[in-house]
Every structure is written in C-alpha cells, then in structure tokens.
C-alpha positions as CSV (number, residue, x, y, z in Angstrom):
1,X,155.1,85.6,194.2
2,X,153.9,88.3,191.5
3,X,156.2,89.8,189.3
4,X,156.1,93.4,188.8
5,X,156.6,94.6,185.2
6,X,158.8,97.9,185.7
7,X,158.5,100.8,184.0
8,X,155.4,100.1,182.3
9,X,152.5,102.6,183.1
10,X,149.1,102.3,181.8
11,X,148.6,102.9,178.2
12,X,147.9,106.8,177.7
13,X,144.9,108.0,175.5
14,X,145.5,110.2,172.9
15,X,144.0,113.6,173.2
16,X,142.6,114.3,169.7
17,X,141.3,117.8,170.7
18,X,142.9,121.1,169.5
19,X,144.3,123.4,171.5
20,X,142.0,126.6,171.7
21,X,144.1,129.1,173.5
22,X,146.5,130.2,170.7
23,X,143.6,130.9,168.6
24,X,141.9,132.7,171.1
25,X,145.2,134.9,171.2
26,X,145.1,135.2,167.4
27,X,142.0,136.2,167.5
28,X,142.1,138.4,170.2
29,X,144.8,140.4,168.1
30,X,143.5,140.5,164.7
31,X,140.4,142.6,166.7
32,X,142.6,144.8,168.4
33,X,144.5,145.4,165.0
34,X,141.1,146.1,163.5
35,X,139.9,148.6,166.2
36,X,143.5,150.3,165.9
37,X,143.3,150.4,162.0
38,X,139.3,151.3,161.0
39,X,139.4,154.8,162.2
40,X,142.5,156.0,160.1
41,X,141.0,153.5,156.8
42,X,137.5,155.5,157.2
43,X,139.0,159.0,157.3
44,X,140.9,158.3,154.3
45,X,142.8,161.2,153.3
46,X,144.1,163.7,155.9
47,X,142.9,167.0,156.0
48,X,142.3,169.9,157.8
49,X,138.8,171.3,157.4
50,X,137.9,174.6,158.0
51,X,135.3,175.3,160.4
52,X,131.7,176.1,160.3
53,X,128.1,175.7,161.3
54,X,127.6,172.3,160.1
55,X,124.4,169.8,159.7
56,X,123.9,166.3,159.8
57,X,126.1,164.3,156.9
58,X,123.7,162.3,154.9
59,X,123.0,158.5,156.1
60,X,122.6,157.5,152.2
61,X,125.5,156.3,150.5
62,X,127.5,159.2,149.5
63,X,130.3,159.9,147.3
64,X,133.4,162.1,148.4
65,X,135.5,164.3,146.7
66,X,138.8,165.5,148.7
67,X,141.6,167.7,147.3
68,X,144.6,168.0,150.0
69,X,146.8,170.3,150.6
70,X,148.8,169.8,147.4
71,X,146.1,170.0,145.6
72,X,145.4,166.2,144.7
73,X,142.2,165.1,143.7
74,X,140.5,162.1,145.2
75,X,137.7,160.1,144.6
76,X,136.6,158.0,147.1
77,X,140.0,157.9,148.7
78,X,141.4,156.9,145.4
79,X,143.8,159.3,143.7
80,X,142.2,160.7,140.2
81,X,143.3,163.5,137.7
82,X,140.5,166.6,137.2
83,X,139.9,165.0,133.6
84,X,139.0,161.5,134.7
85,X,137.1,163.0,137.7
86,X,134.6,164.2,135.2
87,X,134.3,161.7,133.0
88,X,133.9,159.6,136.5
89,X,131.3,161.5,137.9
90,X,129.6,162.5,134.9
91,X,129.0,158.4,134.1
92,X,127.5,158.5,138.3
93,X,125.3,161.3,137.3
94,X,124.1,159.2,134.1
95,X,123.2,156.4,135.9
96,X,121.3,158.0,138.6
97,X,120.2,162.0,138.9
98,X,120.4,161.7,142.2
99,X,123.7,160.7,143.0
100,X,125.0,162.9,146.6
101,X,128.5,164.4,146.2
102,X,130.4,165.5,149.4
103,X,133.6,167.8,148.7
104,X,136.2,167.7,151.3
105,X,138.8,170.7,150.5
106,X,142.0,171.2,153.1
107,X,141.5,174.8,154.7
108,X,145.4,175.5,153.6
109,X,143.9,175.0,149.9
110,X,144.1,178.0,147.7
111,X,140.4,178.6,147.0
112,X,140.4,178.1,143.3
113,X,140.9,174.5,143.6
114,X,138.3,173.9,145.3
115,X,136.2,176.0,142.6
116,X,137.4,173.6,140.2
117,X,135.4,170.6,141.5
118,X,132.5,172.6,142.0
119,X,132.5,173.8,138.7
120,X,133.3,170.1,137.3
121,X,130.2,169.0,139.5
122,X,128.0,171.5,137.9
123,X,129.1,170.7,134.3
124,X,127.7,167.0,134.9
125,X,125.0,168.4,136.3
126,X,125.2,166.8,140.0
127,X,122.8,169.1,141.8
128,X,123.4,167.2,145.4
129,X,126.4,168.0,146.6
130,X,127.6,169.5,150.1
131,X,131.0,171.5,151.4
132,X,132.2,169.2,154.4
133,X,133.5,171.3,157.3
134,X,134.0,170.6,161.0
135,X,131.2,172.2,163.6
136,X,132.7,175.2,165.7
C-alpha cells in the first residue's frame, strides 16, 4: 500500500518575467498626454491675429516676437522687457546678419506697440523680419 502525501503539489517555478501591461498603460498615457499638450506648448502665447493675405512662414529656424493684448513683450515665448529685448536681439543680429524675426501682435493691440518692436528691430539692424497674421 502507497501512501499519499496530502496537500503537497508539485513544486511551482518562479516566473522571473515582468509584467508588461501596466507599462503598456503608462505608456499609452504619457502619449496621449503629449498629443493633448504639444499643440497649446507650440502656440505659446495666445493671441488673436488679425487677418490678411498671408505667405508661407519660413521653414528656417525663426525667432518670434509676440506682444499680447496687455501689451507684454515676448521673446520666444519667454516674457522680456522692451530694453532687454534690444540688447537681446541686437547680440542675435551680431552673431549672424541673417537672423529671421517674426512679430506676432494681438489685433486688440493699440498700434503703437507694435511700432515699438519694429522700430527696436530696425535699430539693430535685423532686416528679415515678417508681420504674422492669419490667411482670410
């Protein structure tokens, strides 16, 4: 007669993987945060551009000037005063004569703030520059 051992199964392996689907998930959200977030980090500031007949924006790496509604001044999406606006711009201009300039004014602006950043641009002597505007 055999004796049965109870209770005692066959010794289990261990499963040295890693589980794949919560990382799927995480990654799965981090890229719809990204798709959700890119648009509103590439417009930068919010404004509302008057319209106009418009070209094609420049494919070269261009610098952008914005004033909103309130009249602040950005660079690059990065708040700046008038004064170091200038000083920035004119140190672009230094290192290359070609630097490209877009100026992106709010259509509620009054219209002499936006002559102030022209006039700044032609005191460093950036000769590219554009008025952005939306296409009718």
């Amino acid at each position: 007669m055999a004796l049965r051992r109870l209770g005692r199964k066959k010794p289990s392996r261990v499963f040295s993987g890693i589980d794949m689907t919560s990382l799927i998930d995480l990654t799965f959200l981090l890229l719809i945060t990204f798709l959700v977030t890119m648009p509103a980090l590439e417009q930068g500031i919010s404004v509302r551009l008057p319209q106009g007949k418009t070209d094609d924006l420049p494919t070269k790496k261009t610098n952008v000037v914005t004033m909103d509604a309130e009249g602040k001044a950005y660079l690059n999406n990065r708040v700046i005063s008038l004064e170091d606006l200038e000083r920035t711009l004119g140190n672009m201009a230094a290192e290359d004569p070609e630097v490209a300039v877009l100026v992106r004014g709010d259509e509620r602006l009054e219209y002499g703030k936006v002559i102030q950043i022209m006039k700044i641009l032609y005191k460093v002597k950036i000769t590219r520059m554009a008025l952005v505007t939306l296409s009718e």
